[in-house]
Steps between C-alpha positions, in 0.01 A plus 500: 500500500382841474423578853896358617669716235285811647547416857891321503670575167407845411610658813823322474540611166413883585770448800786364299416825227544766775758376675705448107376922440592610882896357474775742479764537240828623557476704218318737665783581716735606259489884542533418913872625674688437591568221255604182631831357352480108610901466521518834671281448754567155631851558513722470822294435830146530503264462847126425427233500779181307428165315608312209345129581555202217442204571296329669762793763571624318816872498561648147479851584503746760500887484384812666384709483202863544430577516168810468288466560164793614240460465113700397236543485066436152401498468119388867457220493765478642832451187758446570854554309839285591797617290778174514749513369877168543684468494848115468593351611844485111611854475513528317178713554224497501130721540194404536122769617222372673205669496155320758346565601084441775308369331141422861379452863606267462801403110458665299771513123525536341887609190650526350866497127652225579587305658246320270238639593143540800397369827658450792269519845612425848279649834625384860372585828725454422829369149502569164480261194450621145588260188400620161605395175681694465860528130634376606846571263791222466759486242776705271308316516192601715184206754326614614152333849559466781237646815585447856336730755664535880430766690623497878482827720529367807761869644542879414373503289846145396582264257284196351575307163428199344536471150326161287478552106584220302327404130365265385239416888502423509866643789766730331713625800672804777446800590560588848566869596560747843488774507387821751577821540310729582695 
């Protein structure tokens, strides 16, 4: 038993602990400007450029995104729609509509079609961290795929993000995109 701990389960274990002490906190970004205001920012017309890249940092796809996003006071709380249509570099075309809800200062609650439950996102300063499970179609079959997305506010009109597509705890790839307010 000893030898199969030592060789299989130990390294696993020493993995998992890094990985859990190397993750970032949004918290950290709370002195960062210019601050990002969610219902300021996606407000009006947004474009967003972007690439999905596989594990090994090869470009799978490339698309655009127009959003539409406007915001309103539902029983005292700030809910936002983004209304997203994606055009990727295949010629085919996507559309996903966010409800997105402020439950208190800088704790956001998400929801899409496509998104399994609920997705939970954190803001301080500058950044923004979404955590949720997409339903992810792929040659006819559906992948319920975790996604942990950062977006970073780099001007009043530019952000950036880079989110990490995994399952069981595994690297599927990321997605990289810019966005501009116009």
């Amino acid at each position: 038993m000893k030898p199969i701990f030592n060789r299989f389960i130990l390294p696993v274990l020493c993995a998992l602990l890094l990985v859990s002490c190397s993750s970032s906190q949004v918290s950290q970004y709370a002195s960062e400007k210019p601050a990002l205001d969610l219902s300021e920012y996606f407000s009006g017309t947004i474009n967003a450029y972007g690439i999905f890249t596989d594990r090994s940092g090869e470009v799978k796809k490339r698309f655009t995104v127009l959003i539409k996003a406007n915001w309103t006071m539902v029983d005292g709380k700030k809910v936002g729609i983004l209304d997203e249509s994606f055009e990727y570099s295949d010629g085919t075309k996507q559309k996903r509509i966010w409800t997105l809800t402020e439950q208190a200062p800088g704790q956001y609650l998400g929801r899409a079609d496509d998104v399994v439950g609920d997705a939970q996102g954190q803001l301080a300063g500058n950044a923004l961290n979404w955590t949720y499970t997409l339903a992810l179609p792929v040659d006819g079959t559906i992948y319920n795929v975790q996604f942990n997305d950062w977006m970073y506010l780099v001007t009043p009109n530019v952000m950036l993000n880079k989110a990490k597509m995994s399952k069981f705890g595994i690297e599927l790839g990321e997605v990289t995109l810019s966005f501009y307010k116009r």
